[in-house]
N, C-alpha and C positions, 0 to 999 in steps of 0.2 A: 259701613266700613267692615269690611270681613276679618283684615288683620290689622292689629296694631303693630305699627312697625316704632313706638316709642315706647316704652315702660313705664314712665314716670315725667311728671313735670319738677322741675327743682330750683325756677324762680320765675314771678311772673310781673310786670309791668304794665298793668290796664289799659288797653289802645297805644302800645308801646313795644314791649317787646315778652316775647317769652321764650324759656329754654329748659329742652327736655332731654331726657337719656334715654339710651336703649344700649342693653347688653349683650351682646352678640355668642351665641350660643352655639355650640357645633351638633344639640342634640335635634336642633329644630331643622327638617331636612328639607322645607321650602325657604330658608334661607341659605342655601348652598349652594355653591357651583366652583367647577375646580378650570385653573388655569397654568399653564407651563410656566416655571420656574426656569428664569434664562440660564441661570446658572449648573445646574444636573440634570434636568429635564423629567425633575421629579413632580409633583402634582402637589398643591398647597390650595386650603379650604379659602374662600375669599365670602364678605356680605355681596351679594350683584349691588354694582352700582344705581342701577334704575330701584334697590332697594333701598336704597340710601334716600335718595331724590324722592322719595315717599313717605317717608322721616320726615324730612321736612316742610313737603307738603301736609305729614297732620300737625306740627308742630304748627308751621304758621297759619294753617286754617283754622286750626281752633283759637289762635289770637285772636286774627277776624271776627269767628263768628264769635267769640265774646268780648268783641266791642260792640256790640248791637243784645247785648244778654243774650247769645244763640238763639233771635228771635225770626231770622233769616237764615234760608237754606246757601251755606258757602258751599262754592264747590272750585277746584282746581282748574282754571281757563287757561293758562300758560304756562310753559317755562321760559323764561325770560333767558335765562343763562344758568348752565351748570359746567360749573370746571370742577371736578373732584382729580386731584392728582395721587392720592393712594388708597389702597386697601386695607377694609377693618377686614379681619379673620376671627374665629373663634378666641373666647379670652378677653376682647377687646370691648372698652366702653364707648361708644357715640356721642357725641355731643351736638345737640341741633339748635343755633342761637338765632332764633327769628325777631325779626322787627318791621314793624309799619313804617314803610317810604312813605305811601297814599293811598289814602282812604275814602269814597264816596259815598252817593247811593246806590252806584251802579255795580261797584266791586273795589278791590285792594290791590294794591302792588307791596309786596313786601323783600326783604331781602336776609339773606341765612351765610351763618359761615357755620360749615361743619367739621368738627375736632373728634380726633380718639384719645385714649387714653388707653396705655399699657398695665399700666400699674397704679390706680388711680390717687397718681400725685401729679404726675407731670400732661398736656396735653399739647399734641399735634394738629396741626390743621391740616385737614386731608382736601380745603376747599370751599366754592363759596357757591350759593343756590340762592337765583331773582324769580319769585313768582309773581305769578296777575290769577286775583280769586276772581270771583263772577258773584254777585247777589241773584240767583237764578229767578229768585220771583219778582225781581225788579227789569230782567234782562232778556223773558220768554215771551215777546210779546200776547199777553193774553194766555198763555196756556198755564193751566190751575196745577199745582201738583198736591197731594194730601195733608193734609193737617200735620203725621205725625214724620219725623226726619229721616227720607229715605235714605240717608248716607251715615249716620254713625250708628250703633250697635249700644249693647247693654255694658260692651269691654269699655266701649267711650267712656259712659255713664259712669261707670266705676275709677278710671283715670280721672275725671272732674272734680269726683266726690274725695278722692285721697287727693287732690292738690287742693279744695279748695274751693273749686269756683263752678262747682254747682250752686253755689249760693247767689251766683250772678244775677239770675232770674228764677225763678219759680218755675218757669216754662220751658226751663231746658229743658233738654233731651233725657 
């Protein structure tokens, strides 16, 4: 995983649910893109929504993969459904609430509502996000992939170990 696109975990439900934040920064300039303001025609900073929808595909992947102790390589096999009806912009907090629908050997379906936060009192829902994960080493027919986790990074590692659940397994990432 090259970026993390959550910050922090800030509750978590074992084989259930968990939910993470990300704070939306205007200094970080691959989170930018600008779009016309209907009303002056002026230009205003927006998160992209496909970055959104990547929020919480790592939020509820890494549910996933820690119901199994991150002992299986998860990876993102669908989007089931995304409606996002507004924009975070610079300033603004995310909210990603993921939860396990179902759960096999083969992969997960889970489902997310996403929320901002202006002033971190009150929260909007800007929408809701249905994934389908994939257990890749149960679902490649035969094909071997390496020992060590080609998809999360040492940034993972370090989110795990501040929530918590790197203590899931030994063998995490």
């Amino acid at each position: 995983m090259r970026w993390m696109w959550i910050d922090r975990v800030v509750d978590f439900e074992p084989e259930t649910r968990l939910v993470a934040v990300k704070d939306v920064d205007a200094a970080l300039d691959n989170q930018r893109t600008n779009i016309p303001r209907m009303n002056d025609h002026g230009r205003m900073d927006v998160l992209p929504m496909p970055l959104v929808v990547e929020g919480m595909a790592q939020t509820a992947g890494i549910l996933v993969g820690s119901a199994n102790g991150f002992r299986e390589k998860v990876i993102l096999a669908k989007i089931a459904r995304a409606r996002l009806d507004a924009d975070a912009g610079p300033g603004d907090t995310i909210r990603f609430e993921a939860t396990i629908d179902r759960m096999d050997d083969k992969g997960a379906s889970t489902s997310g509502r996403v929320l901002r936060s202006r002033d971190d009192r009150t929260w909007d829902e800007l929408g809701t996000i249905d994934l389908m994960f994939s257990h890749v080493d149960q679902n490649m027919a035969g094909i071997e992939f390496p020992e060590e986790n080609f998809v999360f990074s040492d940034n993972f590692r370090d989110l795990l170990v501040e929530a918590g659940l790197d203590r899931l397994d030994e063998s995490a990432p």
